[in-house]
Each structure stands twice: as structure tokens, then as C-alpha cells.
N, C-alpha and C positions, 0 to 999 in steps of 0.2 A: 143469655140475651144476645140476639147479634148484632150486627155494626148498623143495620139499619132500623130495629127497635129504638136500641140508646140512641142516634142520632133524629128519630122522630120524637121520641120524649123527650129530648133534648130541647128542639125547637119549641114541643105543645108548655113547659114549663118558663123559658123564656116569653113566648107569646101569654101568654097569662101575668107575667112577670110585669112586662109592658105595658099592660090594660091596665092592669090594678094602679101602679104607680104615672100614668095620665101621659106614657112617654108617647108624642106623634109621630105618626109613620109615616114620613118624607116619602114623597113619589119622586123620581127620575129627575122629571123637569125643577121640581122645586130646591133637590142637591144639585144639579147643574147651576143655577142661578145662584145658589151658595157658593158654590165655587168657586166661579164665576166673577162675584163680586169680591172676594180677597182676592184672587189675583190682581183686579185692577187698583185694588185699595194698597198691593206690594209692588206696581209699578216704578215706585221712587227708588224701591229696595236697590241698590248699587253692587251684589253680590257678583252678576252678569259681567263686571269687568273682571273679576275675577277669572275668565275662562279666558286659556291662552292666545295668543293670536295668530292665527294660523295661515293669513294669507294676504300679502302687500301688493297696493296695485301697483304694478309697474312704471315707473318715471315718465312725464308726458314728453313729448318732441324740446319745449322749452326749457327743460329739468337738464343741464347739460353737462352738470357735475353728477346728478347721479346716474346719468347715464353712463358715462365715463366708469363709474364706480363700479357699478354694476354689470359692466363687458370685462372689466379688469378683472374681478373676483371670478365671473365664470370662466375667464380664459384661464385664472388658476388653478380652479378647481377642475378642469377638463384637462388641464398639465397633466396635476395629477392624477389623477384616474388612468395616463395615458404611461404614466412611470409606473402605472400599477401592472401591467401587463407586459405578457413575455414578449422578450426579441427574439429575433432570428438565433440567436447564439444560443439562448436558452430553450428554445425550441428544437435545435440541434443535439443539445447535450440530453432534451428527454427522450429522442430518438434513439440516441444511442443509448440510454439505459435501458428501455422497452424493448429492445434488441437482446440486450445482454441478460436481463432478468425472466426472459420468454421464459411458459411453461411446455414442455416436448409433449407430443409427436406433434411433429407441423403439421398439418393441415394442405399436401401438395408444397406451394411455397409460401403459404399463408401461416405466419406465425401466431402462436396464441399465446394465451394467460388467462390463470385462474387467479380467483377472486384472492387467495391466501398472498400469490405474489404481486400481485394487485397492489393489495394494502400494503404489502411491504414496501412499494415504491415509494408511499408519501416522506418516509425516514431519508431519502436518498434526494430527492428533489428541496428546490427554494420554495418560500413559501406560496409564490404568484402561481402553481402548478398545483398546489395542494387542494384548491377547492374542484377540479375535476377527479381528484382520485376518491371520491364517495361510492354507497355501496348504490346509491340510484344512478349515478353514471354508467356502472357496471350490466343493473339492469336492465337500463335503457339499450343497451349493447348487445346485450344475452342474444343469441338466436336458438340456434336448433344443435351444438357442436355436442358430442355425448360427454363430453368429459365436463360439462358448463361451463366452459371458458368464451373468451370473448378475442377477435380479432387482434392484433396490435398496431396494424393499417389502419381500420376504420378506429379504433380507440384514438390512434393519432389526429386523422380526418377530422375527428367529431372536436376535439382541443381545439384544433388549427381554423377551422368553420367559428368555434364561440370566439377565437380574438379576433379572427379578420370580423364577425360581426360588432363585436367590442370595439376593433380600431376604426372602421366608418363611421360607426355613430360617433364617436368622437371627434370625426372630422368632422362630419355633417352639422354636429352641434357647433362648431364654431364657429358657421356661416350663419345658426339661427342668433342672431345679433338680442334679441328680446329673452331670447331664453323661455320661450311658449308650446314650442317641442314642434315647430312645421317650420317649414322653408317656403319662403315668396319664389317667383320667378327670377329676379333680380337674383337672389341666394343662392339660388342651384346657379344659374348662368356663373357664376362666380367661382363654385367649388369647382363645377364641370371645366371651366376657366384653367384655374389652378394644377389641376390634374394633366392637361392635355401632355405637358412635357415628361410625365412621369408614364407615361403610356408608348412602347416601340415603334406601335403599328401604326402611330398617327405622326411619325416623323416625318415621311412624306408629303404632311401638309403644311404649304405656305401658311404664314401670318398673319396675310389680308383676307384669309380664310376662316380664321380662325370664330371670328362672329358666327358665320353661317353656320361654321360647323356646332357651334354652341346652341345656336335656335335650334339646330338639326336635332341634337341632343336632347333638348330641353322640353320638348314638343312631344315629345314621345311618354316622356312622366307625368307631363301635365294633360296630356290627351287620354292617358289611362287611367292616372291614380284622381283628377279631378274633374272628372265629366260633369259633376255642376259647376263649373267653371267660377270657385270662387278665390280663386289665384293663389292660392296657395296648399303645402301638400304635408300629409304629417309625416315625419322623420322613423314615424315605427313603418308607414305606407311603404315610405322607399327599400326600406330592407329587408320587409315583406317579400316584395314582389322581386321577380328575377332581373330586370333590369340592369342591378347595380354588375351582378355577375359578367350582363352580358356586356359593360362598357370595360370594367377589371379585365375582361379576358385578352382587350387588346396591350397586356404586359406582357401575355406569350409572343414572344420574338418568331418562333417557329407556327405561328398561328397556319394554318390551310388556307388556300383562298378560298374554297368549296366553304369553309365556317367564315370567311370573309365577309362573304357573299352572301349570307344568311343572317349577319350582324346588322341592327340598323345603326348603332354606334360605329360600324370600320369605318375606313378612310374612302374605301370603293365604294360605301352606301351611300357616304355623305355628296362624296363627287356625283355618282347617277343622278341622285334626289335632287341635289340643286344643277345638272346638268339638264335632266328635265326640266325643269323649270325656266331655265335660262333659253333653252331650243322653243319653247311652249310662248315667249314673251318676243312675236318676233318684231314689234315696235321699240325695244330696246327700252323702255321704261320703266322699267323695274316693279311691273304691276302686270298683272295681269285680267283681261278684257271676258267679256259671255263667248266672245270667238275666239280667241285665242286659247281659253279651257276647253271648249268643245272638243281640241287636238286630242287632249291630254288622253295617252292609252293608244289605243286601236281606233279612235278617231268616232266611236261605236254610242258615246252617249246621246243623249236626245235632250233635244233645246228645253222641254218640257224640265227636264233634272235640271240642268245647268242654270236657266234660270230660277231657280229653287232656292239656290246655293247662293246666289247672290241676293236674293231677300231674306235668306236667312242669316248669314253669314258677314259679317263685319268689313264693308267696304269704302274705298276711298276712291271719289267721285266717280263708283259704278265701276270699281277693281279693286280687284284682292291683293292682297300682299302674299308674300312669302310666308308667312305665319300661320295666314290662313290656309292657305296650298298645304304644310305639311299635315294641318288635320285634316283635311280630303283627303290626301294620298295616304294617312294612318287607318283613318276610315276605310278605304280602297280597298287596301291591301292587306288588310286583317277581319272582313266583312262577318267571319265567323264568330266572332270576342263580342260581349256583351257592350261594350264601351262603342265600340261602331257601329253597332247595331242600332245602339240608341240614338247616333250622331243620324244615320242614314235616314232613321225614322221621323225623325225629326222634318229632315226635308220633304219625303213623301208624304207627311200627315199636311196636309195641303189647306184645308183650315185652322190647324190645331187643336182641331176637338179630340185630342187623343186616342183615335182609331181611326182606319179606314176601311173606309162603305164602298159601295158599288160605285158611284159618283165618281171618287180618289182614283180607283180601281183604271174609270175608263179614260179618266182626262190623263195619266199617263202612258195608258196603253195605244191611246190615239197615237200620241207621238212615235212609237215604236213602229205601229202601222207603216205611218208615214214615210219613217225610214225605209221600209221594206217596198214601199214603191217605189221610191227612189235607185231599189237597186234591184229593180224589175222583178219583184215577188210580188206573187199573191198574197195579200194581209190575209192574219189568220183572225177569225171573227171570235172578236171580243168576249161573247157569252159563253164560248170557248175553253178561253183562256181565265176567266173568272171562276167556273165552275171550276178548271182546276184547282186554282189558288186556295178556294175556300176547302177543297177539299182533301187538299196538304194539309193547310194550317190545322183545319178544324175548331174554329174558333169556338169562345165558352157562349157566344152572342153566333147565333146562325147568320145575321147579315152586319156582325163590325166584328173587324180585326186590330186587337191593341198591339201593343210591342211584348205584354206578356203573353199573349197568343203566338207571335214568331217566334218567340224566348222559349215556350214549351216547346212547341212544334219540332222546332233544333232545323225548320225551312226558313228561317229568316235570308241567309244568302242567296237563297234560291228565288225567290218573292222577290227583292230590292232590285235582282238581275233580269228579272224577269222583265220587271216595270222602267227602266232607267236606262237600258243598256242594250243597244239591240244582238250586241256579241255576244250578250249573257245570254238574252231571250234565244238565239239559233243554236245555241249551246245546248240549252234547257228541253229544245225543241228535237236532236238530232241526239240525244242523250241517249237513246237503245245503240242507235248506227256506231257511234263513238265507244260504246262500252264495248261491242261487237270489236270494233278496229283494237281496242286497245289487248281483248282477250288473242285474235290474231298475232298480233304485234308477241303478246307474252310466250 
């Protein structure tokens, strides 16, 4: 007999079983409502504390002993975590055993190791070095070598990368005062604070600078890592993103100016950024005016944008502050990054209805017009310039364009420049003649 005879006799002997002896056949709902009712009838049951406790809410503003408590125990506990990790000395002495314990033939001057002497280094090393010497470190290493060996540069590299990220996070956690794993504004200004003297390249900055140059700083994490602006930023964000790399790099004493110049953390970026600023404010008041941004750049924007920025944008009796200036000019000057994209959009979406129509389209290309007869051009007609827009973008809606339509498109810089900027727009416009000049040029 096989497995599904006996299992239907099975059931036809039971269901007969049933009938004879008067047992009733509960539907669904009527074992639910069984159920249903011991549970509420074991409501008193106290079993429930029984299960451990897993999660304390943190001490309110008023609570000022266990506040106290509670920063002293994490500044211990981040001591140590922080003694757990190699020094420079110990970092030296693994150099030199990964030198001395190499497996031959080099690689050019690229030194290797196999996995056999590999493992044999854990015997040789302290214990804070021992949990990079596994066999997934090794294969995370592996490339293409035929002998399977692995680097002893990038081996080293990849050690030096996990403490320096081990040693920031434990800086950075010391400024999170709550222990919730994000840093406020206030927080970072503080660490970025802190650091300034331990940095070569920022020696040349005065004292009474030192603020600006922290907003300068601070502006840049918060304008990337929190585009919903809810003030604060997670501590895994920051080390994430490259940022932290590019403000560290000013310990290079022998830094380049050409990578100078390309840093918005150096000293020469910070001095430009608020030198602009400071030539753009020529009332001296420490604010800036709808005319006095108009400057800003090639002089090229249109009143139409600028006043955009000021109803969007967080102003004191109808001027911006320096605060605000650095996310326009982060905006500005990174127009291709999802993060300004979405700042920029924001201002051209001229209702808010999250797209723009043909409407949006022309009430800012008026402005551009405008400009161009100002500087004795023939305007270029608008139905024009629309049909191309839409026919870059190619939006998912034939007459509205969202920000994930620029976002696919990869024309979002191109659009903003168009509508905003009349330097963009002759750019945009003269863009064969210029590709022309520049393949000349090459």
C-alpha cells in the first residue's frame, strides 16, 4: 500500500471515529474565538516579565546624574575599544615582519605571500593584529597572482584602512554625547573644532577664522549626508562617504596645491568660499541682499532664479546668511550629485507640485530672454527651447518633468542651466562651436 492509500485510510477511519463518538468539527472562526478567549482570560499571567530587558530610554535633559553616568561609562567604554587597537609602533613592527616573512618571486617590486606564511604570521604578532590574519581576509585579497598569493602592500593597506576607520569612529562617537550613533550640527562643529590643530595644511589659518572655516566644513556633510534637513547625520554616513578622507588629507604636509585646489576642506578653499562671499556683500553687513547674489559667478543668473532662493531658503529680514550661501555654492558647484540636484529642483519647481510643465518651463525662460536682450541678442523662442528640454529629458509624463526624470535622464545640469543661468543657456546653445574649438585646441 503506499504512502497515500494509508494516509487516506488513515483520515476515512478517523473521520468515522469522530461521527460515531459525537466529536464536533470546529470551523476556523469558532477555534479563533477559542483562542482568542484564553489568551485574554491569561492576560494577568506575569510570565511576560520574565523576558529580559532589552532597551533603556535614555536620561531626559533634567536627569543630570545619569546623564553624567551615562557619558562617563561610554567615554570608558570607547577608552577602551581605543586601547584595543594598534599603534603606529605596532603597526611598524607588522611591516616589518610582512617584509621579512614574504613568499618569493616578487612580483616586479611588489612583494607577496601565501596563505601557508600567512597563517604562520598570527604565531609572530600581538593579539590586536590577530583578527586580520583569517582565511577571509586573505580571500578578500586573492587577485589573479598564479602562485595564489596575495599582496603584502595592499595586505598592509587593507589592516591600516580597518583602524583608521576604527580610530574615527571612536572619535566621532565621543562627540555623540547620547550615545544614538548620529552627530547634531553643534557635534561635528566640535570634532571638526578639535582637529583643526592636528591638521598641517590648515596652519595658515587665523583663529578669528576658525568659525567660518568650521561652517565651511560642516556644510558640506550636512548638505550631502542630510538633504532632508533633519539636523543631524549618522556616524556610519560619515565614514561612508569620502568626505572624512578628504578633510584627513590635510596631514599631508607635502599636499599639492593642484589637490589643494580641489579640496573643499583646504585652507585655499575655505579662504575663496568666504572671500566670495565677503566681495558679493558690498553693504558690509554680513548678509547678503536679491542684488548682491545676483553677482555671485559671472554675474549670469536671472532675477527669476534668485528670487526663488529667497522664498525658499531661510532668510533674515529678506537676506541670507553665510549658511545659506554655502548650500547654494555646494549646490552650484556640484550640479551633477543627486543632493543638488534635488536642492536646485526644489527652487525651479515654482509651485511645488513636484514637476515641471510647460508653465515652469516658460516663466523661467522669460527671464533668460530677457537677459539676452539686455545684451543685444535675439531671444531664442521659447517653443524652441521646450521642445528640446523635453526631448532630452524624455519624461515618463509627455507634458511633466519630475526630478526622477532629470535623475534618469543624467540631463539634469543641463535643464537647471538652461532655465537659470544665461551663461549656462549660451553654453548649452554654442555647445557643437565649443566642442569644435576644444577638439582644435586638442
Amino acid at each position: 500500500m503506499s504512502w497515500v492509500e494509508k494516509l487516506r485510510h488513515f483520515n476515512e477511519v478517523h473521520s468515522k471515529e469522530n461521527a460515531a463518538g459525537g466529536v464536533e468539527q470546529k470551523s476556523d472562526d469558532a477555534l479563533l474565538s477559542e483562542y482568542y478567549s484564553q489568551f485574554k482570560d491569561q492576560k494577568d499571567d506575569k510570565k511576560y516579565t520574565l523576558i529580559p530587558k532589552f532597551y533603556s530610554k535614555p536620561p531626559s535633559d533634567d536627569q543630570v546624574l545619569q546623564q553624567k553616568l551615562r557619558e562617563e561609562a561610554r567615554a570608558t567604554f570607547l577608552q577602551r575599544r581605543s586601547s584595543e587597537l594598534m599603534d603606529n609602533e605596532e603597526l611598524q613592527k607588522l611591516w616589518s615582519i610582512l617584509e621579512e616573512k614574504h613568499t618569493p618571486p616578487d612580483i616586479g617590486d611588489e612583494q607577496m605571500i601565501s596563505f601557508t606564511d600567512f597563517m604562520k604570521i598570527r604565531d609572530l604578532i600581538s593579539e590586536k593584529c590577530r583578527s586580520f590574519f583569517t582565511a577571509k581576509v586573505f580571500a578578500k585579497l586573492l587577485r589573479d597572482d598564479p602562485y595564489g598569493r596575495v599582496s603584502i602592500a595592499q595586505l598592509f593597506s587593507y589592516i591600516m584602512r580597518k583602524v583608521w576607520l576604527q580610530q574615527t569612529r571612536i572619535g566621532l562617537s565621543l562627540f555623540d554625547i547620547q550615545g544614538l550613533g548620529y552627530l547634531k550640527e553643534s557635534d561635528l562643529e566640535n570634532y571638526i573644532l578639535e582637529l583643526i590643530p592636528t591638521l598641517p595644511q590648515l596652519n595658515c589659518l587665523e583663529e578669528s577664522f576658525y568659525s567660518f572655516y568650521v561652517c565651511t566644513a560642516v556644510r558640506k556633510f550636512f548638505f550631502f549626508l542630510d538633504p532632508m534637513r533633519t539636523g543631524k547625520i549618522k556616524i556610519q554616513d560619515i565614514l561612508a562617504c569620502g568626505f572624512l578622507d578628504d578633510l584627513l588629507e590635510l596631514r599631508d604636509e607635502d599636499l599639492s596645491k593642484d589637490a589643494q585646489e580641489t579640496n573643499w576642506f583646504s585652507a585655499p578653499s575655505a579662504l575663496r568660499v568666504y572671500g566670495q562671499y565677503l566681495s558679493l556683500d558690498t553693504d558690509h553687513n554680513g548678509m547678503l541682499s536679491k542684488e548682491e547674489l545676483l553677482r555671485y559667478g559671472t554675474g549670469t543668473l536671472t532675477r527669476a532664479f534668485v528670487d526663488r532662493i529667497f522664498q525658499e531658503c531661510l532668510t533674515y529680514d529678506g537676506e541670507v546668511d553665510y549658511k545659506t550661501y554655502l548650500d547654494f555654492v555646494l549646490a552650484m558647484e556640484n550640479r551633477k550629485e543627486q543632493q543638488a540636484l534635488q536642492y536646485l529642483f526644489r527652487l525651479v519647481d515654482l509651485h511645488g507640485q513636484g514637476y515641471l510643465d510647460t508653465f515652469t518651463l516658460n516663466y523661467f525662460f522669460r527671464a533668460i530672454q530677457e537677459q539676452m536682450k539686455l545684451h543685444g541678442h535675439e531671444p531664442v523662442k521659447f517653443e524652441d527651447i521646450k521642445d528640446e528640454i523635453f526631448d532630452m529629458v524624455k519624461p515618463a509624463n509627455p507634458l511633466k518633468i519630475t526630478l526622477q526624470d532629470l535623475t534618469n535622464s543624467g540631463q539634469g545640469e543641463t535643464v537647471i542651466s538652461i532655465l537659470t543661468d544665461l551663461n549656462g543657456f549660451w553654453t548649452y546653445e554654442n555647445r557643437e562651436v565649443l566642442l569644435a574649438e576644444n577638439q582644435d585646441i586638442g
